[in-house]
N, CA, C and O atoms as a Tripos MOL2 file, in Angstrom:
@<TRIPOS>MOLECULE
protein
  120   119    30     0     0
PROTEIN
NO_CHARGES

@<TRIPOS>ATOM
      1 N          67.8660   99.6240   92.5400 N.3       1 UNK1
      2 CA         68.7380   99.2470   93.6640 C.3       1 UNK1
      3 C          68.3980  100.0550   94.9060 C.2       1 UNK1
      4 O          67.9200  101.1820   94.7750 O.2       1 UNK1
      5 N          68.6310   99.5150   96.1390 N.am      2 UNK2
      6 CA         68.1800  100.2190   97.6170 C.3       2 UNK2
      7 C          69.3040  101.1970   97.5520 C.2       2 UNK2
      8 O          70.3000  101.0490   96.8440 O.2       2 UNK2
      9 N          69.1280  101.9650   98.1530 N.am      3 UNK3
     10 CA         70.2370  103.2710   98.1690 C.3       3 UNK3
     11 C          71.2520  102.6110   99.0380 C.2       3 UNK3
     12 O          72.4130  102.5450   98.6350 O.2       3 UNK3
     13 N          70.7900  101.9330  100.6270 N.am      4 UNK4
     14 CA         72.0960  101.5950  101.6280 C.3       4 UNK4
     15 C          72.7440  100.6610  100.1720 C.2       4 UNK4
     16 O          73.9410  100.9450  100.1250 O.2       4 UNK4
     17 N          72.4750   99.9070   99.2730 N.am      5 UNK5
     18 CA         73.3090   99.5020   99.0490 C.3       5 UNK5
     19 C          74.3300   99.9400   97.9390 C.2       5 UNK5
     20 O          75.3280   99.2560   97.7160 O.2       5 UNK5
     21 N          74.1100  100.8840   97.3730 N.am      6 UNK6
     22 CA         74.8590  101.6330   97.0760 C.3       6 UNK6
     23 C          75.8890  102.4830   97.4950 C.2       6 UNK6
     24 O          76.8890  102.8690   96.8880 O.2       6 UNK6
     25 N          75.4060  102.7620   98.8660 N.am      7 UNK7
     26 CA         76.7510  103.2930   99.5230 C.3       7 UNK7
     27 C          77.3090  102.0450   99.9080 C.2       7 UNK7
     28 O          78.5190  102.2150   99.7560 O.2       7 UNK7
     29 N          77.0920  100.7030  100.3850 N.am      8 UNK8
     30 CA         77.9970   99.9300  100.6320 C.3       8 UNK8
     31 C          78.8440   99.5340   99.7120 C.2       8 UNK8
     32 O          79.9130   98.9650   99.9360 O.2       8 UNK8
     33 N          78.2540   99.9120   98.3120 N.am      9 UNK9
     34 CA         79.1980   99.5630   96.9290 C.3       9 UNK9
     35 C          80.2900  100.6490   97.1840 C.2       9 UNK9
     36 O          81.5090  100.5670   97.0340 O.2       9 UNK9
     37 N          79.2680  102.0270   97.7510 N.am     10 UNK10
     38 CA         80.7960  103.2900   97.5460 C.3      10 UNK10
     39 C          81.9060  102.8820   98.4000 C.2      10 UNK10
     40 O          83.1040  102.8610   98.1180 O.2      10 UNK10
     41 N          81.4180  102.6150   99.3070 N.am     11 UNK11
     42 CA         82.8050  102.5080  100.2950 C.3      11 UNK11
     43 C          83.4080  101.0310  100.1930 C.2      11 UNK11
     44 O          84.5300  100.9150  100.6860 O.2      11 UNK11
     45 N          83.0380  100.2840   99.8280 N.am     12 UNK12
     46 CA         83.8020   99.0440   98.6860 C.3      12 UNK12
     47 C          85.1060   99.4120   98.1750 C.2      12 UNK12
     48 O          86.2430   99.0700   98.5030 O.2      12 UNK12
     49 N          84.4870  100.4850   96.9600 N.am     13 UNK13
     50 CA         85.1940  101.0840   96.3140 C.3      13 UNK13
     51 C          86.5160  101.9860   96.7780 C.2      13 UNK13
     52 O          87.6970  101.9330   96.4330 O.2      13 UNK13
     53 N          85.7670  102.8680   97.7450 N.am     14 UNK14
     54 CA         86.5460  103.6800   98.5340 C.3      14 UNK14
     55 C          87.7090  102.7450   99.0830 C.2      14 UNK14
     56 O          88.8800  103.0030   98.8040 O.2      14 UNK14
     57 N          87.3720  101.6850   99.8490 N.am     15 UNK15
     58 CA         87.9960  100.8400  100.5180 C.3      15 UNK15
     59 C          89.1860  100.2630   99.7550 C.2      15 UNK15
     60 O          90.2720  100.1760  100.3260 O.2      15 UNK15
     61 N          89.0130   99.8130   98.3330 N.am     16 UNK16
     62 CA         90.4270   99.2320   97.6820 C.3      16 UNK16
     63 C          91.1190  100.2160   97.1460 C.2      16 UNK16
     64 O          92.3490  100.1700   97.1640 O.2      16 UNK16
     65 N          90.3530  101.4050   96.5080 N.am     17 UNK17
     66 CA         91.1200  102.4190   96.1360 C.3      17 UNK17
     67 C          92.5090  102.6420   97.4900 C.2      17 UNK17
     68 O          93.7350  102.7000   97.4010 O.2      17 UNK17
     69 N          91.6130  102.7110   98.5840 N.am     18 UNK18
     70 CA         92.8430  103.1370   99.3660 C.3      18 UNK18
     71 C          93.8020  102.0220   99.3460 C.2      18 UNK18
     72 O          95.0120  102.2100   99.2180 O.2      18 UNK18
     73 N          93.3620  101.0740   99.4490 N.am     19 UNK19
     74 CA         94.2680   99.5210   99.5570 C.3      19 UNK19
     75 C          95.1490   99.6020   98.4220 C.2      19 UNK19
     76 O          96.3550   99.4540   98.6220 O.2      19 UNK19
     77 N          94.5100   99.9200   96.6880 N.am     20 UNK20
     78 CA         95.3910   99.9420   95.4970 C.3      20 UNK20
     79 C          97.0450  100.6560   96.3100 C.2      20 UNK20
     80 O          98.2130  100.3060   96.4770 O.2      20 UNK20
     81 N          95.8290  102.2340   96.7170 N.am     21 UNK21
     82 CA         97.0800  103.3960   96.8540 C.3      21 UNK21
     83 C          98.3920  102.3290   97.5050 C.2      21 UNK21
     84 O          99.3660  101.9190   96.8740 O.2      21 UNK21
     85 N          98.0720  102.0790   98.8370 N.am     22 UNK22
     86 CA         98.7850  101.7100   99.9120 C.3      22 UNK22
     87 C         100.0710  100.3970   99.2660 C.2      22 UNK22
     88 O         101.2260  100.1830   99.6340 O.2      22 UNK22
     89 N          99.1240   99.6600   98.0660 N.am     23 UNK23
     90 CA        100.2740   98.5020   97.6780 C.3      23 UNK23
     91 C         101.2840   99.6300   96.7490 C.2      23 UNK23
     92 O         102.5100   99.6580   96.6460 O.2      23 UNK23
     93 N         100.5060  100.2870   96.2980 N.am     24 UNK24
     94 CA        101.2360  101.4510   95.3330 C.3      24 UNK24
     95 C         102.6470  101.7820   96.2390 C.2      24 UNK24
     96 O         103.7420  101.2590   96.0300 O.2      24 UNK24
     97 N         102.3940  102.5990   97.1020 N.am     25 UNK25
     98 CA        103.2200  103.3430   98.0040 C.3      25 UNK25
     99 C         104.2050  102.3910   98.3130 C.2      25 UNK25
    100 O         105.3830  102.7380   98.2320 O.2      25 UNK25
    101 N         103.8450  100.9650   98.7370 N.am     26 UNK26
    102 CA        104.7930  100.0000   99.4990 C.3      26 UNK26
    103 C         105.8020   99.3640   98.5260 C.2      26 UNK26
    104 O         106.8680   98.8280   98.8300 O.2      26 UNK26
    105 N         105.2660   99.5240   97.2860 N.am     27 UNK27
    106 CA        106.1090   98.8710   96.1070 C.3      27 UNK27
    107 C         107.1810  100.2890   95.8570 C.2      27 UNK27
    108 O         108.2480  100.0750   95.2820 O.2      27 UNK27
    109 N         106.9830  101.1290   96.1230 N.am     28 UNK28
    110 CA        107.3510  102.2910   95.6870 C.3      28 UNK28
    111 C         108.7540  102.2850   96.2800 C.2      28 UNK28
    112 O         109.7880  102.3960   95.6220 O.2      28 UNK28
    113 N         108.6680  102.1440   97.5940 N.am     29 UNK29
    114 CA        109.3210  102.1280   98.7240 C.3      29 UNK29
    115 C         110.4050  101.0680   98.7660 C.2      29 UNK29
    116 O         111.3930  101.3270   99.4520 O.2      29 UNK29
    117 N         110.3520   99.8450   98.0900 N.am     30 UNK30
    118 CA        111.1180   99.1690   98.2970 C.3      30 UNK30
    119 C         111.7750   98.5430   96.8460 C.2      30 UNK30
    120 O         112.6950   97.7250   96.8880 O.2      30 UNK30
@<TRIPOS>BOND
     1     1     2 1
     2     2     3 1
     3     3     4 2
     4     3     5 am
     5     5     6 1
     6     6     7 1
     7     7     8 2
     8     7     9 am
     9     9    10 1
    10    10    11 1
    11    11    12 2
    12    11    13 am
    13    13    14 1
    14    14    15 1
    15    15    16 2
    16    15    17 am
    17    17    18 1
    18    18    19 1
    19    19    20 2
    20    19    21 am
    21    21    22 1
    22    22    23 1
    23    23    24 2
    24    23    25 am
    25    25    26 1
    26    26    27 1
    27    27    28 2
    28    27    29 am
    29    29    30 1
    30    30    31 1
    31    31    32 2
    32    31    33 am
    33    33    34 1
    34    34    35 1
    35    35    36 2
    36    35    37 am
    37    37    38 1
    38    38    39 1
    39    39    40 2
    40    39    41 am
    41    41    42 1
    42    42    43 1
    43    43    44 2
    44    43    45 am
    45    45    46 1
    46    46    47 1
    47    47    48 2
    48    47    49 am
    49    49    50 1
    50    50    51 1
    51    51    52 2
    52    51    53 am
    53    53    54 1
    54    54    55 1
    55    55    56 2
    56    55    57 am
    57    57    58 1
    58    58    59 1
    59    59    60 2
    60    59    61 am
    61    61    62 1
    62    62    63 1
    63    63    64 2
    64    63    65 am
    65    65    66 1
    66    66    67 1
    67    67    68 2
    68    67    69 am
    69    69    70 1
    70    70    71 1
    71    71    72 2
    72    71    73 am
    73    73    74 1
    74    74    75 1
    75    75    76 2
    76    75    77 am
    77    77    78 1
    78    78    79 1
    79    79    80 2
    80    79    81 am
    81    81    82 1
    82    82    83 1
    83    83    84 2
    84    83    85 am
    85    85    86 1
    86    86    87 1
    87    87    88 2
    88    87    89 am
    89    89    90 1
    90    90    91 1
    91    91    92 2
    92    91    93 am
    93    93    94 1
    94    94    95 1
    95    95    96 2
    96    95    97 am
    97    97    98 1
    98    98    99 1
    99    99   100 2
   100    99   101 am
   101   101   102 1
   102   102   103 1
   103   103   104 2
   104   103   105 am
   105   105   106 1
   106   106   107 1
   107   107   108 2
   108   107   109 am
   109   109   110 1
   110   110   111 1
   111   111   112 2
   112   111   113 am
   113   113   114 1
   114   114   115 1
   115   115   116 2
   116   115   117 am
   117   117   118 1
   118   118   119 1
   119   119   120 2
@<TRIPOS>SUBSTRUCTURE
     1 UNK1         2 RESIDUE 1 A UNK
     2 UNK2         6 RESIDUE 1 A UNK
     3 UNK3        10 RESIDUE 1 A UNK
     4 UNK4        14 RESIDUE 1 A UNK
     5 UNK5        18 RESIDUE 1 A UNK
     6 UNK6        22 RESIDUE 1 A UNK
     7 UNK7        26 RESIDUE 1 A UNK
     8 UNK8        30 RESIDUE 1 A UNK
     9 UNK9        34 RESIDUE 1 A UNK
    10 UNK10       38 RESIDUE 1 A UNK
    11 UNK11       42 RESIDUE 1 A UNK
    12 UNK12       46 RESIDUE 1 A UNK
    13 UNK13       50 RESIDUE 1 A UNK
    14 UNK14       54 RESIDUE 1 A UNK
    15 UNK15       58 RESIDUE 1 A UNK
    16 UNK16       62 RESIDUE 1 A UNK
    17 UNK17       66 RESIDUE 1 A UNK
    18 UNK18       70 RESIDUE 1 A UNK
    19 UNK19       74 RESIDUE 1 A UNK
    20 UNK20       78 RESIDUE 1 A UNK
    21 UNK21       82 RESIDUE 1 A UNK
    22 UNK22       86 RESIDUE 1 A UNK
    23 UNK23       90 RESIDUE 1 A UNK
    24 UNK24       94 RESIDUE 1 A UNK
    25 UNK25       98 RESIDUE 1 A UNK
    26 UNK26      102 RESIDUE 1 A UNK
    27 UNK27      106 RESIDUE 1 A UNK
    28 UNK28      110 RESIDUE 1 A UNK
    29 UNK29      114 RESIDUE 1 A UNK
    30 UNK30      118 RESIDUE 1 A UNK
């Protein structure tokens, strides 16, 4: 695999993790 695309996988990743967190938090909340 090309390396850029591996970081585009990381921050993919990075990217829903934060999204999971954020539905996490909002369910939390209400």
């Amino acid at each position: 695999w090309p390396l850029h695309k591996m970081e585009d996988l990381l921050h993919l990743l990075v990217d829903l993790d934060k999204l999971v967190k954020k539905a996490g938090f909002i369910e939390s909340t209400l």
